[in-house]
N, C-alpha and C positions, 0 to 999 in steps of 0.2 A: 499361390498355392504351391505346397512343395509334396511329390511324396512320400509317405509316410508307411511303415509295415500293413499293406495290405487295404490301405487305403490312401486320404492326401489329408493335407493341413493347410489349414488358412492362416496366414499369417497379418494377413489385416483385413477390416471389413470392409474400406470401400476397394469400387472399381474405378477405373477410370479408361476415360474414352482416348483413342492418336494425340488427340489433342492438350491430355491434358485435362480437361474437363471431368468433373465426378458424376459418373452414372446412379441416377435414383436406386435405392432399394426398398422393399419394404421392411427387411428387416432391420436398420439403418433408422437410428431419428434425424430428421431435415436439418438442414443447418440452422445454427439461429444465430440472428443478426444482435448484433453488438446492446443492442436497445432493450431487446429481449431478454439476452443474457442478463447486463445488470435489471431489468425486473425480476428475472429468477433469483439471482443472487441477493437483492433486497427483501424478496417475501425468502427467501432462506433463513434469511438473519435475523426477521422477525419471528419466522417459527420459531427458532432456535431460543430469541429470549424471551419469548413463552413456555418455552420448559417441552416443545414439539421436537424429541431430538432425531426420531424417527422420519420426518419428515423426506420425502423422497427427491427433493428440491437440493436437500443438501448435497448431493451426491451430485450436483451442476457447480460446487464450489471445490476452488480445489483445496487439495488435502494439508497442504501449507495454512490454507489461510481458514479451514475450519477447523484446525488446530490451536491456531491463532487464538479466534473467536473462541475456542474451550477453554484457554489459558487465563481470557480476557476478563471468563465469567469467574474461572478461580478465583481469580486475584478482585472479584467484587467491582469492577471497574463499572460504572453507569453508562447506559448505551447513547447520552447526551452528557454534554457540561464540557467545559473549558478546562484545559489543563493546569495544575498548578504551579505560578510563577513562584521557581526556588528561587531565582538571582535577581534579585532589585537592584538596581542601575547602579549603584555605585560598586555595591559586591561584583555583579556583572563585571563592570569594566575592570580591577581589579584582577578579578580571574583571568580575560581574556587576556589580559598585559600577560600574565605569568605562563600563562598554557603554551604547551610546545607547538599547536599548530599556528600561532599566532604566528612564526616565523614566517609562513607558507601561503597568509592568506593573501597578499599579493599578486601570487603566482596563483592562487585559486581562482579570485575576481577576473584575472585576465583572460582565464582558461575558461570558464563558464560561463562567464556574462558578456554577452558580446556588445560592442558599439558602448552606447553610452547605457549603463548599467540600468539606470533610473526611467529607461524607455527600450529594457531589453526583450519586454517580454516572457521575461526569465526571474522566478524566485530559487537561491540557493541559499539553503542551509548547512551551517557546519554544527555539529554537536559536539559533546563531549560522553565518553565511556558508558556514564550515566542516564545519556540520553535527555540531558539539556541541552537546547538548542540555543548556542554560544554568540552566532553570526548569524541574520537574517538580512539576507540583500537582495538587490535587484531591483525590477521595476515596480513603480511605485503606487501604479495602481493595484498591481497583482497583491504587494504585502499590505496595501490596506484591505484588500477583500481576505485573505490567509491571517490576517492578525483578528480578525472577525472571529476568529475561531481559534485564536489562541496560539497561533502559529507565528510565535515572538521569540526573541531574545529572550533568555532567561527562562524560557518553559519549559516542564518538563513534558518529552513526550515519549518515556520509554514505555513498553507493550504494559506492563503492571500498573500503569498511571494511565493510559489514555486508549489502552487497547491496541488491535491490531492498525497498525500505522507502518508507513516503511523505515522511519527510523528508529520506532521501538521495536519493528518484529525483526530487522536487519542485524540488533544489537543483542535480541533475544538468539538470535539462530546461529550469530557471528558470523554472518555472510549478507551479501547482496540479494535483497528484493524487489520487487516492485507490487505496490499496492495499487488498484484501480478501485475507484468509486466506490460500488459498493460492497467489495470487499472490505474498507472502514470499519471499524467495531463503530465508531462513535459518528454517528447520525451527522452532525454537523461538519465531519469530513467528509462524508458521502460523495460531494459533489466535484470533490477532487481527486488528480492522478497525479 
């Protein structure tokens, strides 16, 4: 609290204890555990395309990504389905030979995938501009459970094609995001970060 002409101000609503520790309030909502959150965030996103924009749920999402999710319904995107493969393997490979990041991807595989790539533990993606996904590597159980959903080479996945996702809403914003579970526009990403 600091004060203020004739009175004081609060500058945040919790308290906390010597320790560290956050003192209950009632007027304060409790914390909510991670499991919670995305149930909120998933019955948000179903209010939402139901046409519930009111919904007071939203307001648990943050404003990036229920921005997102409005941009997602503009552009008609379906809150299910696979993204559309632009680049068939040969155009694919083609492109990637020509692409400037092709020089780099070397130096990317080394930096991001650790040990042996194919038992990293680790899916990376590289894209292009557009928001097709040029380069999908890593471990090999992971991209077959992520190509399940369309998360391949040659897809597109920018925000107007597939919804809010981190490489189209990254591409949409022209900065770095990160998307969790059910922040996903599209159901079938849901269960990924």
């Amino acid at each position: 609290a600091a004060k203020a002409a004739g009175g004081f101000l609060v500058a945040g609503a919790s308290s906390v204890t010597a320790d560290g520790s956050a003192v209950p309030s009632p007027w304060s909502r409790p914390p909510i555990s991670p499991e919670t959150s995305g149930l909120l965030i998933a019955r948000a996103h179903e209010e939402l395309l139901a046409g519930n924009e009111e919904d007071r749920r939203l307001n648990d999402v943050r404003p990036l990504v229920q921005e997102s999710w409005r941009r997602s319904l503009a552009s008609l995107v379906g809150p299910e389905g696979l993204p559309s493969l632009d680049l068939a393997s040969d155009e694919l490979e083609a492109y990637r030979r020509a692409h400037p990041l092709a020089g780099v991807m070397d130096m990317v595989r080394a930096l991001l995938l650790p040990g042996t790539a194919e038992e990293s533990g680790v899916v990376v993606a590289v894209g292009d501009a557009a928001g097709r996904l040029l380069w999908v590597e890593g471990d090999r159980h992971i991209r077959a459970l992520t190509g399940d959903m369309g998360f391949v080479a040659g897809a597109n996945w920018a925000e107007d094609a597939v919804g809010t996702s981190a490489p189209g809403t990254a591409l949409t914003l022209d900065r770095s995001v990160q998307i969790r579970g059910a922040e996903h526009f599209n159901r079938l990403v849901q269960p990924w970060s």
